[in-house]
C-alpha positions as CSV (number, residue, x, y, z in Angstrom):
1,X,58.2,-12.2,-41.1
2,X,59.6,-14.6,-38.3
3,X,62.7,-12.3,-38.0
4,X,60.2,-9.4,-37.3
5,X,57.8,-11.1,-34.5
6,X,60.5,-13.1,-33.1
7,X,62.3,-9.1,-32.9
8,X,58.7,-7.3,-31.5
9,X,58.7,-10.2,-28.9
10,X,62.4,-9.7,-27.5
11,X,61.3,-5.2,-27.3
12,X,57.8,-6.1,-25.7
13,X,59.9,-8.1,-23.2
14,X,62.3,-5.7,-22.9
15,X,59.4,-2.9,-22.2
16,X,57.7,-5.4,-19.8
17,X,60.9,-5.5,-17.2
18,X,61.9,-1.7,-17.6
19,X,58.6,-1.0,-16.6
20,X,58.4,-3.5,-14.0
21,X,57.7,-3.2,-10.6
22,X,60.4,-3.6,-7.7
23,X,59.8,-6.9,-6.0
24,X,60.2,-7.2,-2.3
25,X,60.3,-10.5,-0.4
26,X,60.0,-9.8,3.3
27,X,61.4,-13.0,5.4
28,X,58.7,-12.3,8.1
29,X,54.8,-10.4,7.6
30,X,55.9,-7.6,9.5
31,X,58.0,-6.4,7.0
32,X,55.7,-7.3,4.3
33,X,53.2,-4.8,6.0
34,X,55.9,-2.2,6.5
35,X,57.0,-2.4,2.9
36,X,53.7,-1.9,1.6
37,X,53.4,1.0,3.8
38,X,55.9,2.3,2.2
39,X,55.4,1.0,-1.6
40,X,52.6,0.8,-1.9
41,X,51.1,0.3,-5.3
42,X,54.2,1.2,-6.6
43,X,55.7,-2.2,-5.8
44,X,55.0,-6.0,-5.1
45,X,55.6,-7.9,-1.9
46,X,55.2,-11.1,-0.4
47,X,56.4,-12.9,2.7
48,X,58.6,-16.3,2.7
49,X,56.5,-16.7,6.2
50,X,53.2,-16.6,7.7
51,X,52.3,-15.5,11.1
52,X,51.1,-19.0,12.2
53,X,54.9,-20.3,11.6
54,X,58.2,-20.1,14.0
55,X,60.7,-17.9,12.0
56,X,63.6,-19.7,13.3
57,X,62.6,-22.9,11.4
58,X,60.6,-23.1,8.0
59,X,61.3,-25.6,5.1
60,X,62.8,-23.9,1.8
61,X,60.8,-24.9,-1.0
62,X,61.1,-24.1,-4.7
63,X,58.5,-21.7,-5.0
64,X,59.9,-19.8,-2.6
65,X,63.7,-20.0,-4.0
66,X,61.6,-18.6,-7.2
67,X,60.5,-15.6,-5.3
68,X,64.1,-15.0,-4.1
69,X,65.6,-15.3,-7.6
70,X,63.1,-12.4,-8.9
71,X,63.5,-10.2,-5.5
72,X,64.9,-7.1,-6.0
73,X,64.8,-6.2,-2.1
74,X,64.6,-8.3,0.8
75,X,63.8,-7.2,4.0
76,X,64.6,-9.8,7.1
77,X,64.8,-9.2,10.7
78,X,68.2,-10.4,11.3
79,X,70.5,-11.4,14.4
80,X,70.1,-15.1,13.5
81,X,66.3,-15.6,13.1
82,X,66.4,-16.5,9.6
83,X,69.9,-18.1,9.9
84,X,68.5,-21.8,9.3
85,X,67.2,-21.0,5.9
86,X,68.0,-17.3,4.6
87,X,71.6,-18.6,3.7
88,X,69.9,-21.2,1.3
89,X,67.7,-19.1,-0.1
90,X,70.6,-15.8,-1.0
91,X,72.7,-18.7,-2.9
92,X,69.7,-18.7,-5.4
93,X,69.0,-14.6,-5.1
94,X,70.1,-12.2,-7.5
95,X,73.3,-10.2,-7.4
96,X,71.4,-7.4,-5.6
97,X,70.6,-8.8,-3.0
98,X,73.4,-10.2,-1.8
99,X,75.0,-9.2,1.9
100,X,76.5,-5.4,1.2
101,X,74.5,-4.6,-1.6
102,X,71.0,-1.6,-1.9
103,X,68.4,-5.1,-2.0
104,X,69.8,-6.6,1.0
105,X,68.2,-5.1,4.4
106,X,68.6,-6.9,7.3
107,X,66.8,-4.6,10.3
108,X,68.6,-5.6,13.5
109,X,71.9,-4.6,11.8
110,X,70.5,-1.2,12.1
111,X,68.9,-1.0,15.6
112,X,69.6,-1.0,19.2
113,X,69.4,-4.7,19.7
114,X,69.1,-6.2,23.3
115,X,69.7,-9.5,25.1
116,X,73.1,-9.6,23.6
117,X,75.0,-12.7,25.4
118,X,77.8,-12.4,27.5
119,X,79.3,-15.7,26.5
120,X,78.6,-17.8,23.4
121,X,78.2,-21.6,24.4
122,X,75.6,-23.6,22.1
123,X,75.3,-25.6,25.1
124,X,72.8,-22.3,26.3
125,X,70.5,-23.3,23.7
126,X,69.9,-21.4,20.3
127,X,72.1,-18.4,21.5
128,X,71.7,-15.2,19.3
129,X,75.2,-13.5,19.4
130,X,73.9,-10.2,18.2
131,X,71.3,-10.1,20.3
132,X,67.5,-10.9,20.3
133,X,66.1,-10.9,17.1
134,X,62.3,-9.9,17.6
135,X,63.0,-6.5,17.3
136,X,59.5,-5.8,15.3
137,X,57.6,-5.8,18.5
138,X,59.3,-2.7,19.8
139,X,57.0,0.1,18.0
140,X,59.9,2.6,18.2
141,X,61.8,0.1,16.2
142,X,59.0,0.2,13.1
143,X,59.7,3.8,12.7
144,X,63.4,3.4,12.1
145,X,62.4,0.3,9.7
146,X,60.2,2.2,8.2
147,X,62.7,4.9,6.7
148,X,65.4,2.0,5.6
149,X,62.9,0.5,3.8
150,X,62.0,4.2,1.9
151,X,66.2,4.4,1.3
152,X,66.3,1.3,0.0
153,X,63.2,1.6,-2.3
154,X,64.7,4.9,-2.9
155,X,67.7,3.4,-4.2
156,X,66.4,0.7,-6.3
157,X,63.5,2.6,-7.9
158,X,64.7,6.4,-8.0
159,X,62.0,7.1,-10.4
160,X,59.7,6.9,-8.1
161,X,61.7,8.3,-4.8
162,X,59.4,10.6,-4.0
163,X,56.7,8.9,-3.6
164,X,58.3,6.6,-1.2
165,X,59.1,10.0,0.5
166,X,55.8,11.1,0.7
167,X,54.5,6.9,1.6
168,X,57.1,7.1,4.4
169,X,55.8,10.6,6.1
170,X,52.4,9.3,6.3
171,X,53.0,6.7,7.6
172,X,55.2,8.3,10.7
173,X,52.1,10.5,10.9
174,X,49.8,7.8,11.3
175,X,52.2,5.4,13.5
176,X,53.2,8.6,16.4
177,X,49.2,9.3,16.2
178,X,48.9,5.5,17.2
179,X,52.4,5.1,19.3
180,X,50.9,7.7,21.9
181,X,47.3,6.3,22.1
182,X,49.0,2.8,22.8
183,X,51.4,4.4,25.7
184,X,48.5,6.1,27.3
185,X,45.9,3.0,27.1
186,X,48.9,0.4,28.1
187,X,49.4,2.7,31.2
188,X,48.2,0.2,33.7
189,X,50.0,-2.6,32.4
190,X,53.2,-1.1,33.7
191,X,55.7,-3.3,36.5
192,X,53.3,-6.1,36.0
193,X,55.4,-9.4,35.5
194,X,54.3,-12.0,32.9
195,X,56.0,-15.5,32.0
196,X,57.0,-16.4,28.6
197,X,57.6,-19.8,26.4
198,X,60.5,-18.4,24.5
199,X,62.0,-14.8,24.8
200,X,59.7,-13.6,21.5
201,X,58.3,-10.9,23.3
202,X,61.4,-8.9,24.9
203,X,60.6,-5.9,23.2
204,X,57.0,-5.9,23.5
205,X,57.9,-5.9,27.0
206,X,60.8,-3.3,27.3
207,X,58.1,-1.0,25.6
208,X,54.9,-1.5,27.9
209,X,57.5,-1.3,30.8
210,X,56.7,-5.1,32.1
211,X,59.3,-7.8,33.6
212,X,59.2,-11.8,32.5
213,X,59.3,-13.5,36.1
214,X,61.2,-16.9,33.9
215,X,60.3,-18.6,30.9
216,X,59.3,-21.9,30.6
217,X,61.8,-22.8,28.0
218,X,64.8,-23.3,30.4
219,X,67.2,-22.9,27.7
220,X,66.2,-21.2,23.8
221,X,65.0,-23.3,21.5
222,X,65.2,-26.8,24.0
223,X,61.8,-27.9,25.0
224,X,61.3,-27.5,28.9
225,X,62.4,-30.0,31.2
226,X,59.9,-31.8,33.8
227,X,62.1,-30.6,36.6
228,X,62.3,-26.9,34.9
229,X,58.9,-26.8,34.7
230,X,58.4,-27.9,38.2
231,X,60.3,-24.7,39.0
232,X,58.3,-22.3,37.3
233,X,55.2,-23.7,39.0
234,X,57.0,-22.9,42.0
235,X,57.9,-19.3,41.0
236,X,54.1,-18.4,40.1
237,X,53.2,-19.9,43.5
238,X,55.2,-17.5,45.5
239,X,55.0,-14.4,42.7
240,X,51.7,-15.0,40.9
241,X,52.2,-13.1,37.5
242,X,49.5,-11.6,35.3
243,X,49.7,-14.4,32.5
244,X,51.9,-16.6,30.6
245,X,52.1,-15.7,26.8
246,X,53.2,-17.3,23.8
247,X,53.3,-17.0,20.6
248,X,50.9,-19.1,18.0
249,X,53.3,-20.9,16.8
250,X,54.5,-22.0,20.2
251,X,53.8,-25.7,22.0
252,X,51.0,-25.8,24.0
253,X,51.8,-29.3,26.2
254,X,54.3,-27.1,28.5
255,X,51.8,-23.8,28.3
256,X,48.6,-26.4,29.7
257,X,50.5,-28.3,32.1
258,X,51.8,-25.2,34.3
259,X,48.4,-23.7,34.1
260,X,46.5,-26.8,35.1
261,X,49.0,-27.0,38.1
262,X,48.9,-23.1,39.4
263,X,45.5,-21.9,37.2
264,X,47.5,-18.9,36.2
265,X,46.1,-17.5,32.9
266,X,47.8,-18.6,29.5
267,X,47.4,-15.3,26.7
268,X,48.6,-16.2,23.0
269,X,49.5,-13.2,21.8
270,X,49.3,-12.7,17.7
271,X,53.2,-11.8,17.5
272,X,52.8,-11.1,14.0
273,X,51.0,-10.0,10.9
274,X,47.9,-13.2,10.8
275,X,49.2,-14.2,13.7
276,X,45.3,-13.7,14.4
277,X,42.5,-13.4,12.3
278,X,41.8,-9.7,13.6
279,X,45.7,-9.4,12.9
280,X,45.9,-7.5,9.7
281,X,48.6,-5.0,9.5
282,X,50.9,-3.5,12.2
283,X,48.4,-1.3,13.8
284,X,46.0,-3.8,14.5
285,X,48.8,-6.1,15.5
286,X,50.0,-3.7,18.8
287,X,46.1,-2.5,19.2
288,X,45.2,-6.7,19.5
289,X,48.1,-7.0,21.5
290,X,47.8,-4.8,24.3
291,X,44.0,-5.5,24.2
292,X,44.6,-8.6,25.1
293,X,46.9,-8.2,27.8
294,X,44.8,-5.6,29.4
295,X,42.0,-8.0,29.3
């Protein structure tokens, strides 16, 4: 009689994982959002980050080595961002999601990155030698995750390709619809200049058709200098610019200081998936966004 449970127990297991459903682990809630886009209820997703944390730096613990071990996709932006704790987290993944195989996507290795550097000198601060690696906030960019993330889903759960198919075109559907109403209402933010903290918003920027007059981090990733700071003051005296914007996760000492000094207008923009509480998936993420700079 033991022989016979102990045999049911080992098939009801094996039943329970062919039957399974694909499990994607997102390094950032952008591509949590995208992949449910795409999944759906067909799969399960979760983030290894929130939107009120810097991607370049979180702390790896074991819950979340536990999510990578059962991942059967990952979907990271790339470029670096994730370079301080992605590499801890693969040597506890799975074979398939290793670099080079179907579960691995990494989305800037894919896209037309920008802000690659001319020279590499660490000295420059946290340097990204492939290029900048914020690449969700380019709208253009969503639509070409979106159909990796349907190949790879595709390619890990062919049963259910079609769907993923059929996830994926309403989606572009919905996102084109949305693309052109942002274009048209974003219309007058066009050649205005803004100032940044760090350089998270370059492709926002490229997009809406804006310039960053400086940013008050003088070099990535270093925390501003009195002296650099002094200098930025200086540039918004002689160019006022529409704001400076950061990101939630960003220092506000540096963001206060230059604003008590010139009264130019600090923005936070959401920069991600909860990165507000309005902030709830992609579309609300570029509607909040412009919103706010138009305001």
């Amino acid at each position: 009689m033991k022989i016979i449970t102990a045999l049911a127990f080992i098939f009801a297991l094996t039943i329970n994982s062919a039957n399974a459903k694909p499990f994607v682990l997102a390094c950032e809630p952008e591509w949590q959002s995208l992949a449910s886009e795409i999944g759906g209820s067909l799969i399960k997703v979760d983030s290894a980050t929130h939107g009120q944390q810097n991607p370049h730096f979180i702390r790896v613990k074991p819950s979340l080595m536990s999510k990578m071990r059962r991942a059967d996709l990952i979907v990271c932006s790339g470029a670096d961002l994730e370079v301080g704790w992605l590499p801890l987290l693969l040597r506890n993944g799975g074979k398939g999601v290793q670099a080079g195989q179907p579960g691995h996507l990494l989305i800037s290795d894919y896209v037309t990155n920008i802000e690659i550097p001319d020279v590499l000198d660490r000295s420059l601060g946290d340097i990204h030698p492939q290029g900048n690696p914020h690449v969700h906030l380019d709208p253009q960019i969503i639509l070409q995750a979106a159909a990796l993330i349907e190949s790879r889903l595709s390619l890990i759960d062919p049963d259910n390709a079609a769907s993923y198919k059929n996830n994926l075109t309403s989606f572009n559907s919905r996102w084109n619809a949305a693309l052109g109403n942002w274009i048209i209402a974003a219309e007058p933010l066009k050649g205005k200049s803004v100032i940044t903290y760090h350089k998270s918003f370059s492709y926002l920027l490229k997009f809406l058709g804006m310039n960053t007059s400086t940013s008050l981090e003088e070099r990535p990733g270093i925390p501003p200098s009195a002296r650099h700071l002094a200098t930025v003051v200086a540039i918004i005296e002689k160019t006022p610019p529409l704001a400076v914007i950061t990101a939630p996760y960003d220092p506000d000492g540096p963001n206060k200081w230059v604003a008590e000094k010139t009264d130019v207008r600090v923005i936070t923009l959401p920069y991600t998936i909860g990165g507000s509480s309005e902030v709830t998936d992609l579309f609300t993420l570029y509607d909040q966004t412009i919103q706010l700079l138009l305001n």
